[in-house]
N, C-alpha and C positions, 0 to 999 in steps of 0.2 A: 353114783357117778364116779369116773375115774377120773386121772391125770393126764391131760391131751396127751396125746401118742406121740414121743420125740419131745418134750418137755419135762421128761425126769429129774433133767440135773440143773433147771429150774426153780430157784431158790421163792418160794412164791411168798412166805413168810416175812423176808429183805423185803421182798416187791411191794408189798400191802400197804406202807407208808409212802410210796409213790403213785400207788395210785387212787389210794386212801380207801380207809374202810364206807366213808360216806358213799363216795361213787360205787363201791362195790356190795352198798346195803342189800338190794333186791338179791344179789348171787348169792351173797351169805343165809339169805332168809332161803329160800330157794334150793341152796345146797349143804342146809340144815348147819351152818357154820363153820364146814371146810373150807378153809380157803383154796387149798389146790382145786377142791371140784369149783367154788366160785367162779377161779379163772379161767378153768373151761369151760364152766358156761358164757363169759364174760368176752372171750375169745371167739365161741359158736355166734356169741352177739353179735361181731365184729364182721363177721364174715355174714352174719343172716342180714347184716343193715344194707352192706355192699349191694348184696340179692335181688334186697328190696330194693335200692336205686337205680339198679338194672333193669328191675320187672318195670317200674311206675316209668322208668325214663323210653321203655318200647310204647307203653300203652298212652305217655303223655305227646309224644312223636306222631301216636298214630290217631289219638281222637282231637287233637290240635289242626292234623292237616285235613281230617275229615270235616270239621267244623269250616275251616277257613273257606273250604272248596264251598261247602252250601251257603255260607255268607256272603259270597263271594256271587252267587247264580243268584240270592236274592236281592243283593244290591246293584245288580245288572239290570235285572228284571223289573224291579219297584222301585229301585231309585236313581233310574236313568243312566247308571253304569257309574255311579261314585262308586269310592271304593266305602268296605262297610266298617274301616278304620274310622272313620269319617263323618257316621249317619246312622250307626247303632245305636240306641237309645240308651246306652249303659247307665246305672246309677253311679252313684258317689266315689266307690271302692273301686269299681269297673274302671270309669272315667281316670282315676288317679293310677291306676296301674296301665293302662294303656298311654298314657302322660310319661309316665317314666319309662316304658321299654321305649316309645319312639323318644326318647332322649339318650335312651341306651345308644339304639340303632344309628342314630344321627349322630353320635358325642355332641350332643347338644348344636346339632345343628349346622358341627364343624363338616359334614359330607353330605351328600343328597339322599332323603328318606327311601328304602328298599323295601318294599312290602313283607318280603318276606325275612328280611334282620329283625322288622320291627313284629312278627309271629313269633319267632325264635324268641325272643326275648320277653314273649309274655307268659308268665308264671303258671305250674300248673294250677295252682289259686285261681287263677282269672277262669278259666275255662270250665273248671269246678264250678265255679258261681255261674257261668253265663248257661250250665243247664237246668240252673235250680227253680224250681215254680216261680219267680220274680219275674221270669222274660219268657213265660209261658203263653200269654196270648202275642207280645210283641217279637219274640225271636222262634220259640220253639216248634211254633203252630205252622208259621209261615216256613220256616226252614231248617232251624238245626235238627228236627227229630231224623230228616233224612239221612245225616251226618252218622246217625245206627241203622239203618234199614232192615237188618234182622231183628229188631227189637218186637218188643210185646205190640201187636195189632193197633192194639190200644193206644195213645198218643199221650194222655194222661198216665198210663201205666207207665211206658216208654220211659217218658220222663223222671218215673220217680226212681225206675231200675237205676235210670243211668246217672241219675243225681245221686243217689245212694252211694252206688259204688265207686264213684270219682272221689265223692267225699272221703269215703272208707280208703281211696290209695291216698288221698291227698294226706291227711291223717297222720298213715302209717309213714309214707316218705317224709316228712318229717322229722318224727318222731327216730328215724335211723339216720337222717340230714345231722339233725343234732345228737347224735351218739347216745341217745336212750335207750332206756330197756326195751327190747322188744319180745324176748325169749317167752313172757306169760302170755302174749299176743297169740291168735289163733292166725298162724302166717296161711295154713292151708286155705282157709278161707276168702284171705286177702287174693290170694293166685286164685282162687277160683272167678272171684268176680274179675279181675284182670283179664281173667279168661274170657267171661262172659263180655267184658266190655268191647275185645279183640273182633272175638265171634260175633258180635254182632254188626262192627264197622264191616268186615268182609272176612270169608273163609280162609282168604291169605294171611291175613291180620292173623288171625286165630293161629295158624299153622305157624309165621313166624316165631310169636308170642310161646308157643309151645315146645317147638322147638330150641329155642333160644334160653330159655329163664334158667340158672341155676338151680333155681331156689327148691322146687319137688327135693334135690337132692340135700337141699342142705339142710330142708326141713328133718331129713331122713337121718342125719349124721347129728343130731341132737343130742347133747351127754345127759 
């Protein structure tokens, strides 16, 4: 590896006690204990985290409002037209996180609840969990699997695709949330199931999501 390009007279040697050799263990190990190549990988990181909060913030947009829209048809349908803030069966974590965005949405109450401040403000966490095998006969059966329509035939399959791969962004956007390594990460595979998750909500998803993500490129400019 080289010296990012326009970085030569970059004193990287000075810099390493500010940004300290701990933070920069993985780059040193990594970049066989240059420091200048550390920093460009360290740098490539910087810019790969950005990417990935890009990519998870389309796919978190998109299978958020896909979800709400089929919550939203089966608590019309089955539950007399409450809303499904209201009368989804959440567990523990669920319940506690949907407590705090409508206290987000509300400043606790200081304004009137808006359904959709109080989406915005639920975590990809929450949505992650609400397609995991737990609300498998009580959410996913009845309704969210519509939420992917392209998915696998299968309903059980479906589900595990899409749990999988929410998991795996949720994961990763973190993991660049809080300025961690991602560089040893196989990011191509992250965008692809991002892909797959798009594609499956609808063709447009897909085409946005493809059009849009840096990341193919930045994966590509890796030192």
């Amino acid at each position: 590896m080289s010296t990012t390009p326009g970085h030569s007279s970059v004193n990287y040697s000075a810099l390493l006690p500010l940004v300290t050799a701990e933070r920069l263990g993985s780059y040193l190990r990594a970049s066989g204990g240059d420091v200048s190549d550390a920093f460009a990988l360290y740098e490539w990181n910087m810019r790969a985290a950005a990417s990935v909060m890009e990519l998870t913030s389309m796919v978190e947009v998109l299978a958020r409002n896909a979800l709400d829209r089929e919550l939203r048809h089966w608590a019309h349908q089955r539950r007399g037209g409450a809303s499904w803030l209201d009368v989804a069966p959440l567990d523990q974590q669920g319940s506690a996180d949907l407590q705090t965005a409508r206290d987000r949405a509300t400043r606790r109450g200081r304004r009137p609840e808006v359904h959709g401040r109080v989406i915005a403000e639920l975590p990809l966490g929450f949505w992650r969990y609400l397609v995991e095998s737990r609300y498998l006969t009580a959410l996913w059966v009845p309704a969210t699997h519509r939420a992917f329509p392209a998915g696998d035939p299968d309903l059980r399959s479906r589900q595990k695709d899409v749990a999988f791969r929410m998991q795996q962004l949720n994961f990763v956007r973190n993991r660049a949330a809080h300025h961690e390594p991602i560089h040893a990460r196989d990011l191509s595979r992250d965008l692809q199931f991002a892909m797959d998750l798009a594609a499956w909500i609808s063709p447009a998803a897909k085409s946005w999501v493809d059009a849009t993500s840096s990341l193919p490129s930045i994966i590509s400019s890796k030192p």
